[in-house]
Residue, then its C-alpha position, 0 to 999 in steps of 0.5 A: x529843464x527840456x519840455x520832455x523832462x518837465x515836471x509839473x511839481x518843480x515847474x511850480x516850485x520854481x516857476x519865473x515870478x511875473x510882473x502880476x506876482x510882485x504883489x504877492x512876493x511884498x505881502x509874503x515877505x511883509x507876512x514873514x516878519x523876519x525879512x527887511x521888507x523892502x517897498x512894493x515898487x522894488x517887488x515890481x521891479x525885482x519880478x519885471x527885471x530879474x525874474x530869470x534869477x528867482x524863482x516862485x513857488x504856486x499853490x495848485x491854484x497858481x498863486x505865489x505862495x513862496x519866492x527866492x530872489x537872486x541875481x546874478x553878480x556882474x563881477x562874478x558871473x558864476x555867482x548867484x547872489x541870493x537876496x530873499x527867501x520867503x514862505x507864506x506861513x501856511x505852507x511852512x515847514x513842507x521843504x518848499x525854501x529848499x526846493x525853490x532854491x534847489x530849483x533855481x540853482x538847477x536853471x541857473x547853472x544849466x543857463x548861465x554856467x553859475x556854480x557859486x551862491x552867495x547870500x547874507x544872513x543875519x546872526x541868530x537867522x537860524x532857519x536861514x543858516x540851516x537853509x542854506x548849510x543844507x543846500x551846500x550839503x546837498x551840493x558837495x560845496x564849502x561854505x565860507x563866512x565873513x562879515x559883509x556889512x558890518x553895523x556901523x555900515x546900515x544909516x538907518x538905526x540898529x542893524x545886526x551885521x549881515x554875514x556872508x554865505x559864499x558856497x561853492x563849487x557845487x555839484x549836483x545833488x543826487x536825484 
């Protein structure tokens, strides 16, 4: 988005996450139950070294209230693969995953020429399965499902597998 074209509501809901927001990023994610918490230092890390591929939703008062995390797949420079989505609990329900994730794809494709998202969700993830039905909606794209990494794949116990979200090509959605 140029400087004459911004928008002080998207800027916020799609805003770069700093190093001072990973903090918040693992206390939203560990507040969702839903999500694999991943540890505080992977936050840090993920807000330092991909913070051009994700997004942060803030509150009026500039905290994080919302994130997505993504990169970009080396393979597949097109591909933006979308690893957490995640909304404080107060501020569900208000549409903000979408326009996080609406936003991001927006910046990626005008920055990197991405046209493809890609994510992995757990069966029975119903809100998730809507989030991202939806976006390929909005985005006059296909989605495609296959089992990524099936059960027997994840050493640490019982995990259901993680089926991949392929969507694509997008288009823009209407304003």
């Amino acid at each position: 988005m140029t400087a004459a074209h911004a928008d002080p509501l998207t800027d916020r809901l799609a805003d770069r996450p700093s190093l001072a927001d990973g903090a918040a990023l693992w206390r939203i994610a560990k507040d969702s139950r839903t999500l694999d918490l991943n540890s505080s230092y992977s936050y840090l890390l993920w807000c330092r070294d991909f913070a051009g591929t994700s997004a942060v939703a803030r509150g009026e008062d500039g905290t994080p209230v919302g994130f997505v995390t993504g990169y970009v797949r080396p393979d597949a420079p097109r591909t933006l693969l979308v690893w957490q989505v995640a909304v404080d609990a107060a501020q569900r329900g208000r549409g903000l995953a979408a326009a996080m994730l609406d936003g991001l794809v927006r910046r990626l494709a005008a920055e990197q020429g991405v046209d493809t998202v890609e994510t992995t969700i757990t069966p029975g993830n119903t809100a998730s399965e809507r989030l991202f039905t939806s976006f390929a909606a909005r985005h006059g794209a296909q989605v495609t499902r296959e089992v990524l990494f099936g059960t027997p794949l994840f050493p640490d116990g019982p995990h259901d597998p993680e089926v991949l979200y392929r969507i694509g090509p997008l288009t823009p959605p209407p304003h």
